[in-house]
Structure formats: structure tokens, C-alpha cells
BAMARKOL-212611 format. One line per field, with one value per residue: residue in three letters; x, y, z of N, C-alpha, C in turn. Coordinates in steps of 0.001 Angstrom, whole numbers, plus 500000, padded with zeros to 6 digits. Example, Ala and Ser with C-alpha at 12.3 -4.5 7.8 and 13.67 -1.06 7.14 Angstrom:
BEGIN
type: (Ala Ser)
nu: (513190 512850)
nv: (494310 497750)
nw: (507800 507080)
cau: (512300 513670)
cav: (495500 498940)
caw: (507800 507140)
cu: (513200 512900)
cv: (496700 500030)
cw: (507800 507870)
***
This chain:
BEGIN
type: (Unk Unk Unk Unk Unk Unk Unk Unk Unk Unk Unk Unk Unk Unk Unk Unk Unk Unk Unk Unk Unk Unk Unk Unk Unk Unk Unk Unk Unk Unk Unk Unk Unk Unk Unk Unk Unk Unk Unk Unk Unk Unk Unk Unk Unk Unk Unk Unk Unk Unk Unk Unk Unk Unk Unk Unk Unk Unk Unk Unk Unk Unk Unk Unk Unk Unk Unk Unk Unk Unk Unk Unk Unk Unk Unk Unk Unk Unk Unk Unk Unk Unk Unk Unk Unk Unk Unk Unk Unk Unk Unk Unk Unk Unk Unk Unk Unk Unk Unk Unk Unk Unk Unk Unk Unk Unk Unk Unk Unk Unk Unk Unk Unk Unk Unk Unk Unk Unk Unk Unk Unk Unk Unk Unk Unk Unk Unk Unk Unk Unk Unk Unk Unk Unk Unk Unk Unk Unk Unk Unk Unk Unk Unk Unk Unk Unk Unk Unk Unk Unk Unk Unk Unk Unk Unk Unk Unk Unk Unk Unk Unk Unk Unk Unk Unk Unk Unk Unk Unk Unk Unk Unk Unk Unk Unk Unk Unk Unk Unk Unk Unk Unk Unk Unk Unk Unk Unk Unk Unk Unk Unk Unk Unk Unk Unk Unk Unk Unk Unk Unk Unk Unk Unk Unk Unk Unk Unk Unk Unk Unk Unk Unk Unk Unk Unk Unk Unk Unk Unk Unk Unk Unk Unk Unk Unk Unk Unk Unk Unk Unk Unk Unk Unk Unk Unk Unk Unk Unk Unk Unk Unk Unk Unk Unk Unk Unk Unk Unk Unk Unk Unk Unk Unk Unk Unk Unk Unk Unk Unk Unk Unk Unk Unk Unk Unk Unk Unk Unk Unk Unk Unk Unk Unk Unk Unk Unk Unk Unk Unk Unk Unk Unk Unk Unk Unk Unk Unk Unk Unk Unk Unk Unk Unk Unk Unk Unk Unk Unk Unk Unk Unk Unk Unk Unk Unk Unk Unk Unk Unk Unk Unk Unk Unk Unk Unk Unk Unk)
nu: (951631 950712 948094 946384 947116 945935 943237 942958 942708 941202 939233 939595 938797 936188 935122 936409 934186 932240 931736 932173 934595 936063 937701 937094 937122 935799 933733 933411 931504 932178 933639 934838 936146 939142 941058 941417 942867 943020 944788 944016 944313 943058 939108 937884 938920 937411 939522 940498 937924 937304 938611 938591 935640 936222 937637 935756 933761 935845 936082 933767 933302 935004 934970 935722 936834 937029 938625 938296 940765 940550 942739 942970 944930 947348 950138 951541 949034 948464 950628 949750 948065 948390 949695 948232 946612 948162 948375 945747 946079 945480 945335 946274 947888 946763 948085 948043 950113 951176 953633 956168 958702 958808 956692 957231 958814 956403 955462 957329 956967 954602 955003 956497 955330 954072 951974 950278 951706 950814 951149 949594 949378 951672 954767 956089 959447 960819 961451 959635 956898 954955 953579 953277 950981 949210 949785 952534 954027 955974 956391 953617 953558 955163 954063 952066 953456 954447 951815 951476 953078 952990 950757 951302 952967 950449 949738 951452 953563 956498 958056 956659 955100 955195 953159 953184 951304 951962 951973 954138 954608 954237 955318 954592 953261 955568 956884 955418 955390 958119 958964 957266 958242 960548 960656 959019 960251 962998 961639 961843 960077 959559 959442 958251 957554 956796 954335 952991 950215 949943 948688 945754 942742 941908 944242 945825 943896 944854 946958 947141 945947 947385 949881 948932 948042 950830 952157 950940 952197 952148 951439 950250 948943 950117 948805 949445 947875 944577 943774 945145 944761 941393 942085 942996 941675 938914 940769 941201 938848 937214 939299 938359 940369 940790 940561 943232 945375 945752 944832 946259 946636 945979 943842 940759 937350 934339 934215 936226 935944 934277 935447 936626 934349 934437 936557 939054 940666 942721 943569 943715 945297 943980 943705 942411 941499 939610 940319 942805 942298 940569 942060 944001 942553 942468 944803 945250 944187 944764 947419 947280 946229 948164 949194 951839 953536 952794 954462 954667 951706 950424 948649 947204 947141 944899 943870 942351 940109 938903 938178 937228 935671 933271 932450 933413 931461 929182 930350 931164 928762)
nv: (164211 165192 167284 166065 163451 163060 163417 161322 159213 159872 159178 156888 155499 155950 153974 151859 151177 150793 152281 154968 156421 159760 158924 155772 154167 150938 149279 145949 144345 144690 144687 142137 140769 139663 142069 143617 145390 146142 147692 149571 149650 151188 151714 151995 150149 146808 144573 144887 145915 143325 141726 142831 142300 139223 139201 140623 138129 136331 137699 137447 135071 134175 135437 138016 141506 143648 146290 147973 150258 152719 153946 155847 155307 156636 156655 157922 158171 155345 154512 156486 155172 152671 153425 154507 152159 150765 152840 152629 150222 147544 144543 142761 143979 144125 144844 145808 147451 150259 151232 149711 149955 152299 151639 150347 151254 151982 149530 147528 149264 148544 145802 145984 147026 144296 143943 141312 140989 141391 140973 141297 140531 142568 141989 143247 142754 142467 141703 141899 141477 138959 137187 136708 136825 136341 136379 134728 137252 137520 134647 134412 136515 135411 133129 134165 135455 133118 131877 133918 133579 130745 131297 133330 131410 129708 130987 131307 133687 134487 136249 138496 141503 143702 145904 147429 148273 149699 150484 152921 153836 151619 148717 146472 145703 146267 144532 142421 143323 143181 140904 138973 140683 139504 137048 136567 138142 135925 134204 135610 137484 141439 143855 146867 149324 151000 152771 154368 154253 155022 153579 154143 154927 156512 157698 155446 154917 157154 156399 154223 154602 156597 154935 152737 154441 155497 153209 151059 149105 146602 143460 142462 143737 144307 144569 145482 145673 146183 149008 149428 147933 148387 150628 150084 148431 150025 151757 150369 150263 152307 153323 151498 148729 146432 144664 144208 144273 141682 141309 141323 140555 141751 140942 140542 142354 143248 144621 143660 140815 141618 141844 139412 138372 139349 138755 139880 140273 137898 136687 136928 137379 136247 136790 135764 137374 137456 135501 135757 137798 136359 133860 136118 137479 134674 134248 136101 135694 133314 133642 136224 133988 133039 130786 129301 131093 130645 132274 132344 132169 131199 132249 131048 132217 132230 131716 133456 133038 132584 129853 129639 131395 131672 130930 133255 134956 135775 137204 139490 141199)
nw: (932365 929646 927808 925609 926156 928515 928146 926329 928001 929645 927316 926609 929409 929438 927359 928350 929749 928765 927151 924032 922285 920901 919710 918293 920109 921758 923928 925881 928603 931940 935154 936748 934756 933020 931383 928535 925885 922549 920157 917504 913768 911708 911432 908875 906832 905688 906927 908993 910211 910264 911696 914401 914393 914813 917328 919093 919160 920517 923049 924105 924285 926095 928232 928420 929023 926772 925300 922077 920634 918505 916220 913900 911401 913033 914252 916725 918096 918512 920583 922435 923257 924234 926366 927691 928147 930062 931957 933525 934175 932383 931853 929709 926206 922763 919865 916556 914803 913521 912590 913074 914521 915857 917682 919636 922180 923538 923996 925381 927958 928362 928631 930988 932716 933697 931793 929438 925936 923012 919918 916312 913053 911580 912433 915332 916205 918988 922483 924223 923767 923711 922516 918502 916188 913116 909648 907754 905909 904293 902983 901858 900049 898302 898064 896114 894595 893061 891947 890301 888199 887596 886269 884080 882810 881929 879978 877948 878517 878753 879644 881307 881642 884522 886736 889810 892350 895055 898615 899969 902581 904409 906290 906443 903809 901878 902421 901237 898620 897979 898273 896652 894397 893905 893328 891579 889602 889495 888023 885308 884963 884413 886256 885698 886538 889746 891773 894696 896090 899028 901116 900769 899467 897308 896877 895593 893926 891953 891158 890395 887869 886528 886222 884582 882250 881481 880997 878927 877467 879658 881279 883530 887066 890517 893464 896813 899033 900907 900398 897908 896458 895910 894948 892756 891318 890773 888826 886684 886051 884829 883083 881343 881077 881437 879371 878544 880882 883408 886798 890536 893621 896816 899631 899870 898269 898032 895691 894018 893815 891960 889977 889650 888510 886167 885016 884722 887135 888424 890707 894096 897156 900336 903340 906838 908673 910519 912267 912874 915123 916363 917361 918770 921179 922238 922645 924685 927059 927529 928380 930577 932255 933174 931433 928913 926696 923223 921289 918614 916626 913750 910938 908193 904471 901681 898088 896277 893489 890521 890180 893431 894166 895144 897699 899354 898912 900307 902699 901185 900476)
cau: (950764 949941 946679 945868 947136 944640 941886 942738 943022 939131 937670 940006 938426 934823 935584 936324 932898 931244 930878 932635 935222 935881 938597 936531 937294 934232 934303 932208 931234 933003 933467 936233 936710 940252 940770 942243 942974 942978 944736 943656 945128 941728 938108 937281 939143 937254 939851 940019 936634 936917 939686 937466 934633 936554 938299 934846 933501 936571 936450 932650 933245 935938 934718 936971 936484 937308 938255 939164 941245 940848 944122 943007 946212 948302 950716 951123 947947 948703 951314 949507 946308 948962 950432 946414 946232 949029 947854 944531 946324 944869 945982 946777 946990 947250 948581 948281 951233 951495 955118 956928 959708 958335 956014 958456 958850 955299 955260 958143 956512 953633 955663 957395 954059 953145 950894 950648 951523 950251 951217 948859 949657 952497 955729 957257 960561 960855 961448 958337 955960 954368 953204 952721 949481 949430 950586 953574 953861 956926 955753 952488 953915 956013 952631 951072 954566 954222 950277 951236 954731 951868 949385 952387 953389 950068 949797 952884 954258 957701 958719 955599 955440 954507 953709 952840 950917 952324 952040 955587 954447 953837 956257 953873 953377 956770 957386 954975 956500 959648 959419 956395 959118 961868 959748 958363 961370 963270 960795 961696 959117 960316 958872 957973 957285 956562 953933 952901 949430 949864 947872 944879 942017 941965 945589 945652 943452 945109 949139 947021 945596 948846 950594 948179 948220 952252 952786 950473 952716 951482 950869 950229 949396 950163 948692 949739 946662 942839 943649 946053 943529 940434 942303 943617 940420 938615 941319 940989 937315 937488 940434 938535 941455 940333 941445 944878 945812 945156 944896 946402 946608 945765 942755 938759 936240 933195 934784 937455 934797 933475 936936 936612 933487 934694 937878 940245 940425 943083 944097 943338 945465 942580 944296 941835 941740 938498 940913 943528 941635 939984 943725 944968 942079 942538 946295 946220 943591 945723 948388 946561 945820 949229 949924 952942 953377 952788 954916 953856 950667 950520 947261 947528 946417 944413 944093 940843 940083 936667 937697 936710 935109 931575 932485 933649 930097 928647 930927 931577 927663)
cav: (163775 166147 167740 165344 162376 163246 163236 160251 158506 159711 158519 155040 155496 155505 152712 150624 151164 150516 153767 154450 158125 160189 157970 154996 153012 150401 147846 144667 144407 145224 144105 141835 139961 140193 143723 143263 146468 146065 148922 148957 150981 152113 151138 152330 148664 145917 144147 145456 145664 141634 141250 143448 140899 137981 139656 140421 136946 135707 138090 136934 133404 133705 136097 138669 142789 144115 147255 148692 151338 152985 154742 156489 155651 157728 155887 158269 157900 154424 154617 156858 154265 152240 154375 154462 151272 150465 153544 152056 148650 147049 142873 142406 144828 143675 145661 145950 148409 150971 151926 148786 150713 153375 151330 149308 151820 151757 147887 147527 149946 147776 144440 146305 147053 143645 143686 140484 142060 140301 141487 140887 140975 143468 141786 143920 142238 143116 140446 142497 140825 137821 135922 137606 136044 136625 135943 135291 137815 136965 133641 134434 136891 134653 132091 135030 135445 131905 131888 134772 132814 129709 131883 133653 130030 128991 132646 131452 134785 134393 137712 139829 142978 143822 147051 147537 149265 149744 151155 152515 153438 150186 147975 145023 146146 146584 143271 141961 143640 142895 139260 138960 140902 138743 135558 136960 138435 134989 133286 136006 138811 142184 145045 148318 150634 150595 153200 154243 154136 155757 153038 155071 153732 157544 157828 154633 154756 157816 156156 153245 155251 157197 153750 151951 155220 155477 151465 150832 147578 145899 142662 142254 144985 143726 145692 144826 145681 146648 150028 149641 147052 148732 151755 149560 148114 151502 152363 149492 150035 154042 153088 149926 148508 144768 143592 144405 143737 141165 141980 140160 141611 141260 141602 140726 143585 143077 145356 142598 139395 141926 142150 138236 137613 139811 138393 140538 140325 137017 135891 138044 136604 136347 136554 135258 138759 137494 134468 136550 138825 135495 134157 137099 137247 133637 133893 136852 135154 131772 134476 136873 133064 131971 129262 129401 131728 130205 132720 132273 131618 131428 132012 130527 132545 131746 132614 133499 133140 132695 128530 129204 133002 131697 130736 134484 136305 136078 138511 141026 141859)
caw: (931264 927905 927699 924671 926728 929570 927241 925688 929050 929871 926454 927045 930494 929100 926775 929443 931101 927842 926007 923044 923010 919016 917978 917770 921273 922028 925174 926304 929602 932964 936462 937176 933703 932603 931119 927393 925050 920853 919612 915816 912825 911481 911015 907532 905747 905836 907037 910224 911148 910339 913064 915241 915113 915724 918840 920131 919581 921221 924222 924455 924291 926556 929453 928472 929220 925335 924588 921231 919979 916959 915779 913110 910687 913458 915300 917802 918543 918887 921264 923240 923785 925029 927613 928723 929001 931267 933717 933374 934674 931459 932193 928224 924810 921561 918927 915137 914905 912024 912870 913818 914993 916891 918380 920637 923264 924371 924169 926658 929247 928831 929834 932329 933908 933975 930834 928867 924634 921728 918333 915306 911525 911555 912847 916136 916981 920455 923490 925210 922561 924244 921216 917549 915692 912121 908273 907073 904962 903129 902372 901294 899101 897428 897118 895172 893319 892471 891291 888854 887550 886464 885312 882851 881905 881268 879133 877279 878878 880037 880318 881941 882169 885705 888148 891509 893102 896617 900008 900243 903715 905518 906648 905961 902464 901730 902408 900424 897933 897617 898063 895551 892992 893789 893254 890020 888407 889285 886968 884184 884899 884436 887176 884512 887512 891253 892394 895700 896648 900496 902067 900779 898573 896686 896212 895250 892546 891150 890846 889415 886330 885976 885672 883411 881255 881091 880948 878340 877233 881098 881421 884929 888048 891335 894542 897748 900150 900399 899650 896766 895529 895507 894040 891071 890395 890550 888217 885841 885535 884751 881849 880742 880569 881676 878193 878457 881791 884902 888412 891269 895274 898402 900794 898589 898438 896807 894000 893674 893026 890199 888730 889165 887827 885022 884041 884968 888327 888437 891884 895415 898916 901778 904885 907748 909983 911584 912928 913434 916210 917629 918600 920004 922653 923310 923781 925762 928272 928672 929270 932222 933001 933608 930096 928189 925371 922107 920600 917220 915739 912032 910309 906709 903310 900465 896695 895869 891912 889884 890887 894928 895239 895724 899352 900076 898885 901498 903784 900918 900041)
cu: (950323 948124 945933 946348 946118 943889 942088 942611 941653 938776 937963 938745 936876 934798 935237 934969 931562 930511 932151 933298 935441 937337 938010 936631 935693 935243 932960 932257 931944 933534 934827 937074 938200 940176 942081 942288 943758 943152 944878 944228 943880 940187 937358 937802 938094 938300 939970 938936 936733 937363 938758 936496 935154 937236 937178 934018 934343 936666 934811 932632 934475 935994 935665 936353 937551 937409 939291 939248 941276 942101 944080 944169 947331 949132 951103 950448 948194 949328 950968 948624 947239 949515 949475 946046 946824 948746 946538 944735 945054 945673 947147 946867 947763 947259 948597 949219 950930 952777 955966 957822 959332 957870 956236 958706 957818 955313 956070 957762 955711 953666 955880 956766 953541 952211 951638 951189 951418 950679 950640 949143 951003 953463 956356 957937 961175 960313 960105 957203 955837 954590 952638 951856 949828 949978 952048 953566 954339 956576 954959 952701 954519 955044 952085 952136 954503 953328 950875 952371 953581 951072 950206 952600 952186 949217 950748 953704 955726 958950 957938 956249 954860 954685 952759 952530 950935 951637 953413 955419 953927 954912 955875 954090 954501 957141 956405 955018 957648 959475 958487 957691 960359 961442 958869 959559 962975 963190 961068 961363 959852 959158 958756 957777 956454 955758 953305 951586 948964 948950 946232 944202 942572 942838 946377 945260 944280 946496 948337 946484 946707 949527 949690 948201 949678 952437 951739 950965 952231 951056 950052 950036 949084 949520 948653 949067 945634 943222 944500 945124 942350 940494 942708 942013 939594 939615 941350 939693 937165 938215 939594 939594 941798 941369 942429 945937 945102 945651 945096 946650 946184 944337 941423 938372 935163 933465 935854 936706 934528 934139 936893 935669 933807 935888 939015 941252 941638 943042 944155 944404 944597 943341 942895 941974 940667 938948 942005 943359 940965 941027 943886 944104 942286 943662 946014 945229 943958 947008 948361 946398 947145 949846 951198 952672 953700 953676 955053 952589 950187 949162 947384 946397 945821 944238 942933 940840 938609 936616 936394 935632 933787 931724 932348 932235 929865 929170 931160 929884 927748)
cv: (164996 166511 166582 164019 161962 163477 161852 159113 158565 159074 157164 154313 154815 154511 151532 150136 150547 151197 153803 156713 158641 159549 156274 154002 152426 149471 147157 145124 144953 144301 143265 140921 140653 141632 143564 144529 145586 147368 148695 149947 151676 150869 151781 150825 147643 144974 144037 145541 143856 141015 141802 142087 139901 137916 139734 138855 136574 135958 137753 135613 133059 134199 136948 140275 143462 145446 147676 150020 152033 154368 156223 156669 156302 156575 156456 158284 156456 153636 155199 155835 153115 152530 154009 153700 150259 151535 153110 150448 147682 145340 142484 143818 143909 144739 146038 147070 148816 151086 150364 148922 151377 152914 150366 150101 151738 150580 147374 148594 149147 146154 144922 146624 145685 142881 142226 141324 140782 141137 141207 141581 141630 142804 142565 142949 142719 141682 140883 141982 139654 136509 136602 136262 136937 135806 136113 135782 137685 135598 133880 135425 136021 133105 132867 134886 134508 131779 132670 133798 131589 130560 132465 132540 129686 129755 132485 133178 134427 135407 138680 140492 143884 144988 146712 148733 148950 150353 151481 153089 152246 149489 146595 145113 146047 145443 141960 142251 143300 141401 138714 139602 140038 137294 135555 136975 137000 134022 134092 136781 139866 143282 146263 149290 150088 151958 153498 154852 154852 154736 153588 155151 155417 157724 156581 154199 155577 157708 154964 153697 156014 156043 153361 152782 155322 154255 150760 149309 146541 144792 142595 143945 144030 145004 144702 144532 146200 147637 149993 148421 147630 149917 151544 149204 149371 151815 151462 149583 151246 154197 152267 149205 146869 144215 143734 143887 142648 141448 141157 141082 140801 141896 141434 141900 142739 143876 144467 141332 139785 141729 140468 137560 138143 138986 138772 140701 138781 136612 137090 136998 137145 136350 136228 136453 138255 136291 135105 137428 137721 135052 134675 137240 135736 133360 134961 136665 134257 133019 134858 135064 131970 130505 130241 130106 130897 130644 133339 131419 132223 131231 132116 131624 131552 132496 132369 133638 132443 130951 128694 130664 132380 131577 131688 135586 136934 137456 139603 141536 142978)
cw: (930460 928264 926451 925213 927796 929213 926444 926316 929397 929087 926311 928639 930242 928073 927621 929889 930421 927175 924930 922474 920910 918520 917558 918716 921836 922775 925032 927575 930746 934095 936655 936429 933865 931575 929132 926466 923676 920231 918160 914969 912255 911695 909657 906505 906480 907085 908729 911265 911473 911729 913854 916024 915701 917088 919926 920161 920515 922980 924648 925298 925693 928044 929193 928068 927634 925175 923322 920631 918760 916498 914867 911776 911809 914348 916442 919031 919025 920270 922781 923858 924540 926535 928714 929174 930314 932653 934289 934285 934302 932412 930887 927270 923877 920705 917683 914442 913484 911753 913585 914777 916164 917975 920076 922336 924545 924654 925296 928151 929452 929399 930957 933149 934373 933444 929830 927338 923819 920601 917014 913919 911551 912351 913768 916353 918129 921245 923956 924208 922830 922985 919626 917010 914005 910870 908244 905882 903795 902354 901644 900205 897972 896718 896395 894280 892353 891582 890232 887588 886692 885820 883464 881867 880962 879936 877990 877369 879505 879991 880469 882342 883401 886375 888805 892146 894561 897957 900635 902243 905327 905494 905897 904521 901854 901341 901328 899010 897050 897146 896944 894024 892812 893458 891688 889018 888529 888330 885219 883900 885129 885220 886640 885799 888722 891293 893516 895868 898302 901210 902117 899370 897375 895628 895295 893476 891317 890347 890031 887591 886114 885336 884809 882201 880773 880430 880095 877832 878990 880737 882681 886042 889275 892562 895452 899014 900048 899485 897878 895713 894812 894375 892948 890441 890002 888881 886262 885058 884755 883083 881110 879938 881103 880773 878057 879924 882847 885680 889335 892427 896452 898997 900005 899305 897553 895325 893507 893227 891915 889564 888454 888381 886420 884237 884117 886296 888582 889938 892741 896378 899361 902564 905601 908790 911080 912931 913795 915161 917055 918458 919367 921032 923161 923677 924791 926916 928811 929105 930635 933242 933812 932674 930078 927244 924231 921090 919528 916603 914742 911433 908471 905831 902609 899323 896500 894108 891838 890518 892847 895474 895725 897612 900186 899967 899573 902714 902871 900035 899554)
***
């Protein structure tokens, strides 16, 4: 074991017990509940923390020993908290993978120990993957593709001029992406430039004011997740450049309702993360418990627009 593996194995260690180590690992209780690990990609999105909560309701409600991982963006890191929790002779982990790929190695040590694996949001394809929980992404891309394709029509637009602001590092992203451009430019819409955001509200903002300044003809900017969201709107607001373009994406903020109460702001996907994270503790306790794997459980989007936001206030204060 690594000198940075045997430190990450103590502050998993104290986790467990119900302390909380510097990448961000917090547990529930102890004693002889089932033993469940949530390795997470960060806690700075919203989105994340949301899944969070509903994992610890679930592991509340369910008698279930909780601990989660915080990654920090690193998948390494990721990989390693896995390792920890199979020497640890965790019962379950669930996963939110950064690295789809990569991440496969650890996941199969952790069957091969024994451990139930859950996969959330992020698609691993790997037999060692119990039951994935999550969006379809592709779909739900292609329901946003859709929303913008009416909105064009009812624009008499039928040849928008559309960019994207990406995450060319995410897998997820990617895919939401693609199939969102292939579902657009079907209908007619033409894609003016793809920029890449990094998964990172900052960088984000700064490919979105580059683009809005180059692509001045824009109908349309698409971003594909919190960060590439918040960093368009940021970037929208900075330009005031409302009256020229609308905004469509993924993931609400409370900076995303403003864009709706404003006008500019068209259509958000919600994914359900706080559902997401309740699932995966309650499959991976009928698991440790001996059910059947479910396999797949699909947690449906929604399009948030000025028709339905009032519902969402409330969580983005």
C-alpha cells in the first residue's frame, strides 16, 4: 500500500466511525448496520450535495452505516476510496464515476471481494455493476433537443444559430452533447461553435463570453451542466446580451430562475439527484439483503421554464 493510500485508508477509517478526513468523507452511525460507501465527484455543485442528502435520508430511513467520499474532481482519488473500502470490508459502494473507463478496475476488485456496486448518473458498463440508478442521458438530451426545435418553430426560426457550451471532459456531458446536436441540427439548426467549459463554473464562464463575443449572429447557447450553465449565465449577464440570445442547459441554480424570471433563461433539464442518491441506498440494502438486482433504475427529467419554476424556489434560495 502507497503512503497516500495508507492515509486515505485512516481518514476512510475515521469516516466510518463518524468523523469526517480533508477530502470531505462524512458517515452516519456505526455498529453492525450494513456498511455502504458513496464515492462522490465533488461537493462544491449543487447537484451533488442534492444526491448526498437523499443518500443520507435513505441510509437513515433504512438503517444503513453511510459513508461518503468526496473525490475532489480526481478520479484517482476515486479509485483509491474504493480500494479502502473493500480492505475496510465495506458490504456495498456506490459510485458516481468521473472516468468511466478507468474506473472499472476498482469496481471489479470490489465485486470480487464480495461488495454489492451501484453506479449512479454516469453509465460504467462493466458486469461488476450491480444495478446503475440514474438519467438517461441520451434521451433526455434529445427531450431538451426537442424543447429548443418547438421553441425555434414557435420563433419562426428554422435555421438557429446555436453554440455550446460543453464539458469536453465528461463522458456524461459529452453525451449530452452530441445527441442534443444531432436532435437539433435534424430539425435544421446549425451548431456555430462548440466550446469547452472544463466542467468548471470559471472556465466556463470565460469560453462563454469568448463565444457570445465571436458569434454575435447566435440564436441559441446550449450548456450541458451546472458548471457550463452557471458560467453561461454569468456570461450572459456581464455581455447583457439577454436580448439577443436564449439560454437552454442542464442542472437549475438560483442564477438560472433569474435568467428565467428575466427572459432569457428558456428551458433548464432538472434531473432528480436527491432521488437518485435515495435509490442507490435502497438498492444496495435489498442487495447486502439478498433481493434481485434491479439493474436499472431510471430517474425521469424535467424542463423547467417560467410555466413550472415556482415549484423549484424553494431548494435554490
Amino acid at each position: 500500500m502507497t503512503t497516500a493510500t495508507a492515509l486515505l485508508a485512516t481518514g476512510l477509517l475515521a469516516a466510518a466511525c463518524g468523523g469526517t478526513d480533508d477530502s470531505g468523507s462524512a458517515a452516519s452511525g456505526g455498529g453492525d448496520k450494513p456498511r455502504v460507501g458513496l464515492v462522490q465527484i465533488n461537493q462544491q455543485a449543487i447537484f451533488f450535495n442534492e444526491m448526498n442528502a437523499g443518500a443520507q435520508q435513505a441510509a437513515k430511513e433504512a438503517d444503513v452505516d453511510l459513508t461518503i467520499f468526496n473525490a475532489n474532481d480526481d478520479p484517482a482519488k476515486q479509485n483509491e476510496a474504493i480500494d479502502n473500502f473493500v480492505q475496510q470490508q465495506f458490504d456495498a459502494v456506490i459510485v458516481v464515476a468521473i472516468d468511466v473507463e478507468g474506473i472499472k478496475p476498482a469496481v471489479k476488485i470490489a465485486k470480487d471481494a464480495g461488495m454489492k456496486v451501484i453506479a449512479v448518473d454516469a453509465i460504467v458498463d462493466s458486469p461488476s455493476v450491480d444495478t446503475q440508478v440514474g438519467v438517461d442521458n441520451a434521451a433526455a438530451a434529445q427531450q431538451g433537443g426537442a424543447f429548443v426545435n418547438d421553441w425555434a418553430k414557435a420563433q419562426n426560426l428554422s435555421a438557429p444559430k446555436i453554440g455550446v457550451v460543453g464539458a469536453l471532459n465528461s463522458f456524461i456531458q459529452n453525451i449530452r452533447k452530441d445527441d442534443f446536436v444531432k436532435t437539433v441540427e435534424g430539425a435544421g439548426a446549425k451548431i456555430v461553435q462548440t466550446v469547452d467549459g472544463q466542467n468548471k463554473q470559471e472556465a466556463a464562464m470565460t469560453a462563454a463570453e469568448n463565444l457570445l463575443t465571436s458569434r454575435s449572429d447566435m440564436d441559441v447557447v446550449y450548456a450541458t451542466g451546472e458548471p457550463a450553465l452557471l458560467g453561461t449565465v454569468a456570461a450572459v449577464k456581464s455581455q447583457n446580451a439577454g436580448d439577443r440570445v436564449k439560454v437552454f442547459g442542464w442542472d437549475l441554480t438560483k442564477e438560472a430562475i433569474s435568467g428565467i424570471d428575466a427572459g432569457w433563461v428558456a428551458g433548464v433539464v432538472q434531473q432528480d439527484p436527491k432521488t437518485e442518491g435515495y435509490e442507490a441506498v435502497k438498492e444496495a440494502k435489498a442487495l447486502i439483503g439478498g433481493a434481485q438486482a434491479k439493474k436499472k433504475i431510471d430517474v425521469p427529467v424535467t424542463i423547467v421554464t417560467k410555466d413550472n419554476v415556482d415549484q423549484y424556489r424553494a431548494t435554490f434560495k
